[in-house]
C-alpha positions, 0 to 999 in steps of 0.5 A: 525421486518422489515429489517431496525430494523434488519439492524441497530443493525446488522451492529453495532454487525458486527462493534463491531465484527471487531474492537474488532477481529483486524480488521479496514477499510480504504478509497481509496481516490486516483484513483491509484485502483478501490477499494474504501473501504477496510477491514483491517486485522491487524498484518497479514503478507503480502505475494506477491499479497497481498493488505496492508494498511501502514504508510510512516516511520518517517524518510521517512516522515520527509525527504519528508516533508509528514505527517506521518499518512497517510494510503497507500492501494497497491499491494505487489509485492516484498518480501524478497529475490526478486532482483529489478533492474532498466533499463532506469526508467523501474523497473524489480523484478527478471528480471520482468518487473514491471513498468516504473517510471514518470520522473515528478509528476503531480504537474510538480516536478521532481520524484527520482527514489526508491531503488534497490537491494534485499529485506531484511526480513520484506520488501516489493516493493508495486505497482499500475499499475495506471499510477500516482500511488505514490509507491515503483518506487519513492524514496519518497515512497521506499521498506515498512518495516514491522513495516509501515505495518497496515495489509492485505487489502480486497476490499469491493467496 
């Protein structure tokens, strides 16, 4: 058998293997991380460090005017308990510095600042450190609940 007869039913069984384990994939089409290709596992809770795939919430969807169905991949770095505050357009997570929000997207709209206060269960404050990384600095994007959560995200390539 050559390596390209063993290749083909291998990668099928692996294939199988993952979709039928609660696994999936998912494609970084952005430049807000250098990861293109991820493994997701689903219904893992993420904790903090943790990469997620999610969904926009309906009604954050609908009150932005994005679709819903879109998979989002960033970093959970707020979780329950954890204060986020807001100096200037500077978000800080327990007195931390995180980030500084855009005052305009790259489109030239202006960009709402997201939420502060303190994480509740089951949500998180994800991030990118990309310059024009879309993510909880906005209000369009917000804290992500649980329930918008696909699962944990591992980087393939």
């Amino acid at each position: 058998m050559n390596v390209k007869q063993f290749l083909v039913p291998a990668s099928l069984v692996i294939v199988v293997v993952l979709f039928y384990n609660n696994f999936c994939f998912a494609k970084n089409i952005t430049p807000s991380l250098p990861q293109k290709y991820w493994i997701i596992a689903k219904g893992k809770t993420p904790k903090r460090g943790d990469y997620i795939c999610f969904t926009l919430s309906e009604e954050t969807a609908k009150k932005n005017n994005l679709p819903s169905n879109i998979k989002f991949t960033k970093q959970v770095v707020g979780v329950e308990g954890d204060r986020i505050t807001l100096k200037n357009r500077d978000f800080y997570i327990n007195d931390k510095y995180v980030a500084t929000a855009k005052t305009h997207s790259l489109k030239g709209e202006p960009l709402s600042l997201g939420s502060t206060g303190v994480l509740g269960k089951g949500q998180y404050y994800v991030f990118t450190p990309h310059k024009d990384s879309f993510d909880s600095r906005y209000e369009k994007m917000c804290w992500v609940n649980q329930e918008q959560v696909v699962g944990v995200a591992y980087p393939i390539w």
